[in-house]
C-alpha atoms as one frame of an Amber mdcrd trajectory, in Angstrom:
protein
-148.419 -65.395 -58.431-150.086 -68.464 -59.927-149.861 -72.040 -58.951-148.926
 -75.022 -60.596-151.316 -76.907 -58.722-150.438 -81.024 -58.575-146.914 -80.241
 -59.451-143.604 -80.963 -57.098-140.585 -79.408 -58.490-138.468 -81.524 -55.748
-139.592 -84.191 -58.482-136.751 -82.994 -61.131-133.823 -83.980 -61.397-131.194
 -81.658 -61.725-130.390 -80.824 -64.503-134.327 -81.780 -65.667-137.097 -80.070
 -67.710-140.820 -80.795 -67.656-143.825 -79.156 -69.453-146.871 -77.834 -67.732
-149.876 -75.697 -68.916-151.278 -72.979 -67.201-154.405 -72.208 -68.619-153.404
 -71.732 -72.684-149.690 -71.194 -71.599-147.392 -74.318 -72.234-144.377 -73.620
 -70.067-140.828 -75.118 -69.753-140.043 -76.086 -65.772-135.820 -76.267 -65.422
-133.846 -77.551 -62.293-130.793 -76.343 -62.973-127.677 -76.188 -60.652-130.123
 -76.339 -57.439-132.891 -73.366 -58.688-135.686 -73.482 -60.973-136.460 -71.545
 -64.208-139.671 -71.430 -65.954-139.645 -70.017 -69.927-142.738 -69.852 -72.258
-142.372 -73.240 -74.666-141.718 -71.070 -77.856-139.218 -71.126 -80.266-138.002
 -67.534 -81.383-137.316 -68.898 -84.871-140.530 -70.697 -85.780-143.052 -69.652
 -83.301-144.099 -73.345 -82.053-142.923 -75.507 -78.778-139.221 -76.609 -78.682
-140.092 -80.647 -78.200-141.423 -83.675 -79.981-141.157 -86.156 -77.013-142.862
 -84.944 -73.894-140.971 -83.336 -70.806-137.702 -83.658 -72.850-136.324 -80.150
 -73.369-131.975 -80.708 -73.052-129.342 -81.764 -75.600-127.644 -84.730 -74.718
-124.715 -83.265 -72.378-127.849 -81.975 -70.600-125.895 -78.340 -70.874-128.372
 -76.813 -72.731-132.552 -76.400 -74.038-132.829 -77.232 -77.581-135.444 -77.564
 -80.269-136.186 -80.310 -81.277-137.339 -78.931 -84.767-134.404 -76.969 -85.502
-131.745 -77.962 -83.007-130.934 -74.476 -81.635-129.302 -73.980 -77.944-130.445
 -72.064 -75.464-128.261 -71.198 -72.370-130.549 -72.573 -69.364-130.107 -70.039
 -67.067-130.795 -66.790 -69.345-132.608 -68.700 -72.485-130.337 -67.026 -75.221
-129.948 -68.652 -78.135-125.984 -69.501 -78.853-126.124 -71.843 -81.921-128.861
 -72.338 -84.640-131.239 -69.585 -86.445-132.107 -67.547 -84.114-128.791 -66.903
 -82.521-129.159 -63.977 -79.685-132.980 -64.366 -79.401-134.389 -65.601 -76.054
-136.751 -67.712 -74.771-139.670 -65.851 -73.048-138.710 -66.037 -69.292-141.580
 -66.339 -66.708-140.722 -65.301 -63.306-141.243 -68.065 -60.640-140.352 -69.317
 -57.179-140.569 -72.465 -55.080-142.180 -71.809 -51.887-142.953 -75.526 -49.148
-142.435 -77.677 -52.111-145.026 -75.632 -54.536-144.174 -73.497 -57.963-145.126
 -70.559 -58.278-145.424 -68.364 -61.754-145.900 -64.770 -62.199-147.929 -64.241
 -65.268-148.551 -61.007 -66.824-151.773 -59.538 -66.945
């Protein structure tokens, strides 16, 4: 497991995204319904991140990720997509865990 060193997930509000970088990896960070979920930031459809603005990952309602470039949904807490091109494709999960205020992130090898 990897830290995200300088990085409180207490800090989110829930429902609330941020983007962090572990090494070349940009990653989502989601507080959703009390946990945390961390996905690759990488659309299915067009291979690129899913914002414009930073940290700002949900549609309006705050129900769902979306792309900015595209507009597809994404369920938060599985990442499949349920409206826009790449309907049934997922977002890259990354399995994580907050441990005394600190995320973690398991990263393949």
């Amino acid at each position: 497991m990897v830290l995200c060193a300088n990085f409180n997930p207490y800090n989110l509000e829930d429902p609330g995204t941020c983007e962090l970088t572990l090494g070349y990896l940009p990653l989502i960070v989601v507080r959703w319904q009390g946990s945390w979920r961390v996905y690759r930031n990488y659309c299915p459809h067009l291979g690129i991140g899913l914002n414009f603005v930073p940290d700002e990952f949900l549609d309006h309602e705050k129900n769902y990720l979306m792309c900015a470039n595209h507009g597809a949904l994404f369920e938060i807490d599985q990442g499949t997509c349920i409206a826009g091109p790449c309907v049934g494709q997922k977002l890259i999960a990354i399995p994580c865990e907050v441990s005394n205020g600190q995320l973690w992130v398991k990263l393949e090898q």
